[in-house]
N, C-alpha and C positions, 0 to 999 in steps of 0.2 A: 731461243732459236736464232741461227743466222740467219739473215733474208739479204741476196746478196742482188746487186744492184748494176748491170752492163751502162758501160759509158763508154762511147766514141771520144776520148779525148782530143783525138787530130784533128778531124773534121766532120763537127759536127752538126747535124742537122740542114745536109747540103737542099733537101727540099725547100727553104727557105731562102736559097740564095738571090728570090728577085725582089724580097723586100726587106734583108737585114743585108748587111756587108761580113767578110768572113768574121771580123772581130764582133761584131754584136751578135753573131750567132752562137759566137762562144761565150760569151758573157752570157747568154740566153740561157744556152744548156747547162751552163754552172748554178743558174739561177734555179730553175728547174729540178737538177737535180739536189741541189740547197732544199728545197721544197718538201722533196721524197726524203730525202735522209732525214729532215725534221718529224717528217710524219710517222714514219717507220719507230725510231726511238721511242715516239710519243705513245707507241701501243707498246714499249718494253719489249723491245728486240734489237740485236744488235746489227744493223748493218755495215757488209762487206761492197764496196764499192770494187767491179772488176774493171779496170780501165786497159783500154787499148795502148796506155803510154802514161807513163810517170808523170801523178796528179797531187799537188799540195793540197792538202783539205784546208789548210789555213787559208790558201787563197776563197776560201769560199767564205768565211766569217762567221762559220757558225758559232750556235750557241754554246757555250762551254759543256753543256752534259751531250750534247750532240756531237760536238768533237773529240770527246772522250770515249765514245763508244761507237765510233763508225771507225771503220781501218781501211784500208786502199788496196790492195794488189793489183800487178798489172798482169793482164794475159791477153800478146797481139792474137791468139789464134781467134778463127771465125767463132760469132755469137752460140752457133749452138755446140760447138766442142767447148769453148769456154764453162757455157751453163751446166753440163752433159759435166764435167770434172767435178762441179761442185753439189752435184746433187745425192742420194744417199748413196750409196755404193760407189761414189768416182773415187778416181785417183789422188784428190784433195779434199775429200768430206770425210777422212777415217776421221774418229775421237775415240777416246778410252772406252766408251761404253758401246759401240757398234755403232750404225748411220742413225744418225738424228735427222728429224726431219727439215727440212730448208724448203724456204720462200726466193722467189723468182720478182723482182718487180724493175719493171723498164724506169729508166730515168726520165723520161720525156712526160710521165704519169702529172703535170703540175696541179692538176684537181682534186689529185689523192688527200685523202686526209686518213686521220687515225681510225674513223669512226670504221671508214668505206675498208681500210686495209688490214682492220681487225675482224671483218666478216670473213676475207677470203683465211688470213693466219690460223683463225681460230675452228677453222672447219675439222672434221673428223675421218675426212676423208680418205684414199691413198691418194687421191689426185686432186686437186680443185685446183681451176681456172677464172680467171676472169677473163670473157675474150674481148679485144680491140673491132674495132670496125670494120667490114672486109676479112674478116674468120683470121685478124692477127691473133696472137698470145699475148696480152697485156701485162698478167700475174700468173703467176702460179704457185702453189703451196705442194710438196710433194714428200711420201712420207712412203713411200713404196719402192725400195730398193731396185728396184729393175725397171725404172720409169726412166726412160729416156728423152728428150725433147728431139723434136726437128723443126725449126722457124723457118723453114724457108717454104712460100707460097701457101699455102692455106693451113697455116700453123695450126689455128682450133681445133679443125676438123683434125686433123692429122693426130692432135697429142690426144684426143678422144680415143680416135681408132689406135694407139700405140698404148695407151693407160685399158682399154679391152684386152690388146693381144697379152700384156701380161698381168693380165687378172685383177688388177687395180678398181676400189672401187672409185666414182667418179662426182663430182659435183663442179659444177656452174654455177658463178657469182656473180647476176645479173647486176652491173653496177654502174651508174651513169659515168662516175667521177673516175673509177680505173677501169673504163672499155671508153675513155675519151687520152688517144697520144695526141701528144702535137708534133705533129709531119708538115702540115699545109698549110698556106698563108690562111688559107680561109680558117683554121683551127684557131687562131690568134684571138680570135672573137671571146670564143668560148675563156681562155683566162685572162681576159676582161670582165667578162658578166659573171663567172662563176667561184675567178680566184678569190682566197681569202684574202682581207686585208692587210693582215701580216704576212700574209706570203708576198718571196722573192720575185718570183716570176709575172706578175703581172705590174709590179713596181720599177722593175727594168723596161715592159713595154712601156706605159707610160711616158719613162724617164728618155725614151728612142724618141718620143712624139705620136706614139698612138694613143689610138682613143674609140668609144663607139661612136657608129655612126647609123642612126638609126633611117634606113630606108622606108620605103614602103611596104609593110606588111614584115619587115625580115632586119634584122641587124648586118653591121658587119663591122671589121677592123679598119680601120684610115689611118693615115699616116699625115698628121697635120705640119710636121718638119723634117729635113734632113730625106737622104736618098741612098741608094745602093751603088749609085755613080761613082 
């Protein structure tokens, strides 16, 4: 199965501009998506990296069977014409044998693991989602030729009610690790506490000068060096 994977390569993850500087937000989101493409392989599928602009996977260092089976394309159009192309019946998901089914998973996912992204893949669905926080679309698995997406404002809701109108049947993948993006500085927390050890992403914060900081009653991310200045 491809499971194809959107990436802002210009500028990304501008929600974060008042505590990383543009270059460590890019280093960020490399790292992150480093993370997702590890995991992805790691359940035996191959991901499609869609980038908004011409992206060297070598620049990212992964691991040799990870680099071997993830590929890049670029497509500047907006995220959901993009994903809408590659899902069964687009204009870029023909194969010899009719639409095969395809996975959806957002780059910014750094908590994903194999175990969490093998629930949503392996579902039976025509549709399953895993939704983000605030009724985003975090993953999606789709297997229903006239399933469309639309991301914009209350994505969940919306690909529920569009996976109805064409008869699709439907599942939700209640999932801590893929319904947690990192958009917000306050998110930073979470792959702190939660990243794995060998993962990229929270070994970059780190390496910025963050750290936890445990308040009262509640954690959060600090920044023990360096600035946005």
């Amino acid at each position: 199965m491809r499971v194809v994977v959107p990436f802002a390569a210009e500028t990304p993850k501008t929600r974060l501009e008042s505590v990383l500087t543009s270059p460590e937000r890019s280093a960020f989101a490399r790292a992150m998506l480093a993370d997702v493409l590890c995991a992805i392989v790691e359940t035996g599928h191959e991901p499609l990296v869609v980038s908004t602009a011409p992206l060297d996977l070598e620049t990212l260092a992964l691991p040799g069977e990870v680099a071997a089976a993830a590929s890049v394309t670029v497509d500047d159009r907006p995220l959901t014409e993009a994903v809408n192309a590659r899902l069964p019946g687009g204009d870029a998901a023909t194969t010899p044998d009719g639409p095969a089914p395809v996975g959806v998973v957002m780059a910014d996912l750094a908590l994903a693991t194999p175990d969490a992204l093998d629930r949503l893949l392996t579902s039976t669905a025509d549709v399953a989602i895993a939704p983000g926080r605030g009724s985003g679309t975090n993953a999606l698995l789709v297997r229903h030729p006239e399933f469309r997406t639309d991301y914009h404002g209350t994505s969940y809701l919306d690909h529920r009610e569009i996976a109805r109108e064409v008869g699709a049947s439907l599942e939700t993948v209640d999932s801590f690790r893929l319904g947690t993006d990192i958009d917000e500085p306050a998110d930073l927390v979470e792959v702190l506490v939660h990243g794995r050890e060998r993962d990229r992403a929270p070994t970059v914060l780190r390496e910025f000068g963050f750290d936890i900081d445990r308040l009262e009653g509640r954690v959060e991310a600090r920044r023990s060096n360096g600035s946005t200045d």
